[in-house]
Backbone bond lengths (Angstrom), bond angles and torsions (degrees), N, CA, C in turn:
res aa  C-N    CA-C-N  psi(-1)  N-CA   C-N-CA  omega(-1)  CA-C   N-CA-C  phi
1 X - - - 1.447 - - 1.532 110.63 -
2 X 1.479 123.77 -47.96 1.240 122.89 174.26 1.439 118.15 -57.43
3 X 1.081 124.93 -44.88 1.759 138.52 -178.03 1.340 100.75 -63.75
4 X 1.868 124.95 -32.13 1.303 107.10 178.90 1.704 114.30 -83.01
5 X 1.479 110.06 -19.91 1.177 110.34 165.23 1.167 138.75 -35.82
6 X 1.652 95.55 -63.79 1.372 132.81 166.82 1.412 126.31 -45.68
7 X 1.378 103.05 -32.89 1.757 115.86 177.03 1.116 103.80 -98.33
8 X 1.384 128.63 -21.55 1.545 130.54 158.51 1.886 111.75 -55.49
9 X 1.176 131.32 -57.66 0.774 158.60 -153.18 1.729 104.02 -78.67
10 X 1.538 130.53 -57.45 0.784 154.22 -179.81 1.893 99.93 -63.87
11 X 1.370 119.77 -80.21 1.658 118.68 152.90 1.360 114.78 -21.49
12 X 1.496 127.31 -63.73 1.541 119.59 -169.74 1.621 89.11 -64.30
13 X 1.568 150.78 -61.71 1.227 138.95 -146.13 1.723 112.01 -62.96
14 X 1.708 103.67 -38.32 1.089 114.99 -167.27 1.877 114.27 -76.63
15 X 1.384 105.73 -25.25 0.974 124.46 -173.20 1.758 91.10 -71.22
16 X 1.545 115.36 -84.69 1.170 134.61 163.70 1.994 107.78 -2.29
17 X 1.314 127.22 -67.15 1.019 142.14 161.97 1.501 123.07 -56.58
18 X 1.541 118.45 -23.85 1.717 104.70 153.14 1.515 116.13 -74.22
19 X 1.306 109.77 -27.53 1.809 114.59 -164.87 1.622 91.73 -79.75
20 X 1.085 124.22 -20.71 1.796 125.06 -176.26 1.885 98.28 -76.67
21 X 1.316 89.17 -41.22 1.748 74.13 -171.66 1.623 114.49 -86.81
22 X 1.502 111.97 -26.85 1.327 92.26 167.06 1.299 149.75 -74.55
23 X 1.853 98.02 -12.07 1.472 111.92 164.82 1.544 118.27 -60.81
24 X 1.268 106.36 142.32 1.265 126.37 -166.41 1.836 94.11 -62.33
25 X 1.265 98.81 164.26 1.557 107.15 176.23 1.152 111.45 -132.16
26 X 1.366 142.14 123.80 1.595 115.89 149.96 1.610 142.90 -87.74
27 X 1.514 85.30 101.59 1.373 134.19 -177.66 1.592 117.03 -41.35
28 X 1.023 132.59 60.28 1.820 119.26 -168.66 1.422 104.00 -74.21
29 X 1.378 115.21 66.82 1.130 136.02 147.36 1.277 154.90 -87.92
30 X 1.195 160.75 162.22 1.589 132.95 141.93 1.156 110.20 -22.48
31 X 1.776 110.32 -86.73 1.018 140.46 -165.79 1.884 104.19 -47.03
32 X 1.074 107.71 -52.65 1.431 103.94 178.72 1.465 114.14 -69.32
33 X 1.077 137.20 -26.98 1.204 147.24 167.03 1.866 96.64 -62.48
34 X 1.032 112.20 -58.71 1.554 108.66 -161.40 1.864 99.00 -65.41
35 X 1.581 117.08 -32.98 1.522 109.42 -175.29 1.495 102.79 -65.62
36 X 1.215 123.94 -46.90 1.287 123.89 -169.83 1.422 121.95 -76.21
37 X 1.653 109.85 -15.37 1.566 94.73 171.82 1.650 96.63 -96.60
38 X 1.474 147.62 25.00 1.477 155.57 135.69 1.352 96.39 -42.87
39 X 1.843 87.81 -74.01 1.584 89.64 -163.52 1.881 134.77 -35.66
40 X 1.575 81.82 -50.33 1.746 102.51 166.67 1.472 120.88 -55.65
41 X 1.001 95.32 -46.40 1.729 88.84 -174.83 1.513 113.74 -95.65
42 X 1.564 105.64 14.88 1.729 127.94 163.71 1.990 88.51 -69.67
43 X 1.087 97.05 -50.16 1.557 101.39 -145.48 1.877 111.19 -62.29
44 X 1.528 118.38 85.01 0.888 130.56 -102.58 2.671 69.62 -116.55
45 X 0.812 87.00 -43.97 1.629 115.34 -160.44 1.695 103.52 -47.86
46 X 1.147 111.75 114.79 1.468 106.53 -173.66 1.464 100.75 -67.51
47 X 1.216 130.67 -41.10 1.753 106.66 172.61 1.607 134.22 -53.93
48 X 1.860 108.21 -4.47 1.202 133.40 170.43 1.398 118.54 -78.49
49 X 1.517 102.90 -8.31 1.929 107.17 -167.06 1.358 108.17 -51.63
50 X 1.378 115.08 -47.89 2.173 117.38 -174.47 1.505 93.47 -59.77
51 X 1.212 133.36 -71.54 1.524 135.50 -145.82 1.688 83.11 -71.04
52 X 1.075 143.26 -43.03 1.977 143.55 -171.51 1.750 87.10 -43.81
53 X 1.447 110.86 -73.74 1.291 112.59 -176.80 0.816 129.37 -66.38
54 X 1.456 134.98 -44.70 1.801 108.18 157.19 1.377 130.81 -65.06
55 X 1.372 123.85 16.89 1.006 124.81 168.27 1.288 124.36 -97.53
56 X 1.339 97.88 -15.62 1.599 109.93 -175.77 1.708 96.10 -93.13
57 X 0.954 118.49 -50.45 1.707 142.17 -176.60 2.083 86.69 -37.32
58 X 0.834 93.22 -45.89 1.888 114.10 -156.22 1.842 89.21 -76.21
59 X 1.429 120.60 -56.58 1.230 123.70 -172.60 1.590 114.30 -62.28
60 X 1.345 114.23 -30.70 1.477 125.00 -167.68 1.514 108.15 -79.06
61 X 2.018 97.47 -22.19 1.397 97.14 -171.30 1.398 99.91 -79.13
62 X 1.535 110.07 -44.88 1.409 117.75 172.83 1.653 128.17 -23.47
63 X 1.111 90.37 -68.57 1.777 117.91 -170.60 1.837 88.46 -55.18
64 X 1.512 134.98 -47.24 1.292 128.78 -155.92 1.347 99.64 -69.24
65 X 1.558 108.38 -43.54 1.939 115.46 -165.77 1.660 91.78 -70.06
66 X 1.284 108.90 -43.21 1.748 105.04 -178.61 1.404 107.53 -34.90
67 X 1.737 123.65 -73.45 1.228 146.16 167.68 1.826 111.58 -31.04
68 X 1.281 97.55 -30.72 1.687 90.74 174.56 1.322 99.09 -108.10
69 X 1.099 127.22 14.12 1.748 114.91 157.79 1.808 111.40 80.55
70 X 1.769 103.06 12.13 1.451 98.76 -160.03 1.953 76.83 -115.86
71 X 1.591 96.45 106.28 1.443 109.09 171.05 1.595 125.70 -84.04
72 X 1.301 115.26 -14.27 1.182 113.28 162.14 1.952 104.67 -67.21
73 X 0.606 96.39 -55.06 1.667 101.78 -163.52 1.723 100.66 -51.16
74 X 1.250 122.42 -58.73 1.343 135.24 164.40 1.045 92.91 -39.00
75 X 1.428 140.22 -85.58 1.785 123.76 -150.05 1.293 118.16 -75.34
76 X 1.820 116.76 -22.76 2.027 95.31 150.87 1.352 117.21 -64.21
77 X 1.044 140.50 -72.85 1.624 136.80 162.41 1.829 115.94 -6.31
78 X 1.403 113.24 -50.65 1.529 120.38 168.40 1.555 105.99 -87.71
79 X 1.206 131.07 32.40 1.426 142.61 164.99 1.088 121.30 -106.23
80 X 2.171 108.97 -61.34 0.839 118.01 148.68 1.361 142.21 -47.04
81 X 1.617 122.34 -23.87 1.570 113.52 -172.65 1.720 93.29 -100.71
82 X 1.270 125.68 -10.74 1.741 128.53 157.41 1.705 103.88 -41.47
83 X 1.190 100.00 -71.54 1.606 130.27 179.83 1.352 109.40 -44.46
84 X 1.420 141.46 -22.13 1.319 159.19 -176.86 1.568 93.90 -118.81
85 X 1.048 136.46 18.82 1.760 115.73 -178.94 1.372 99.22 -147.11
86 X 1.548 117.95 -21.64 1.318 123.48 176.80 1.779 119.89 -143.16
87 X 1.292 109.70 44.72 1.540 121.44 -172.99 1.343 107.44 -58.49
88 X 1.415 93.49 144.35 1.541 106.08 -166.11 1.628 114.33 159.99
């Protein structure tokens, strides 16, 4: 009974820890900057047009706070255009 626990337990963590890494992050990075403006200009769906533009609106703000070195400000802005690219 304990060992099945344990393998219960071990599955939920491991599981838990793939869904952590595939969620998107906002990245105030190059690189994170460069996945997320993909993503955006993935967003291909004319019922996507409002969330296209605030996402970009959100990225431009990003990229400026990036440029001023103020990383808090950049990673709400790369939160927000997450939030516009993958609502839910």
């Amino acid at each position: 009974m304990t060992t099945k626990i344990a393998l219960a337990a071990a599955f939920l963590l491991s599981t838990a820890g793939l869904v952590q890494a595939q969620a998107p992050s906002a990245d105030c990075t190059e690189a994170g900057m460069t996945k997320m403006q993909s993503q955006i200009d993935a967003m291909t769906d004319e019922n996507q047009t409002a969330q296209k533009t605030a996402a970009m609106a959100d990225m431009e703000k990003a990229k400026s706070a990036m440029q001023a070195n103020d990383m808090d400000d950049c990673k709400a802005h790369m939160e927000k255009a997450m939030q516009s690219v993958m609502p839910g």
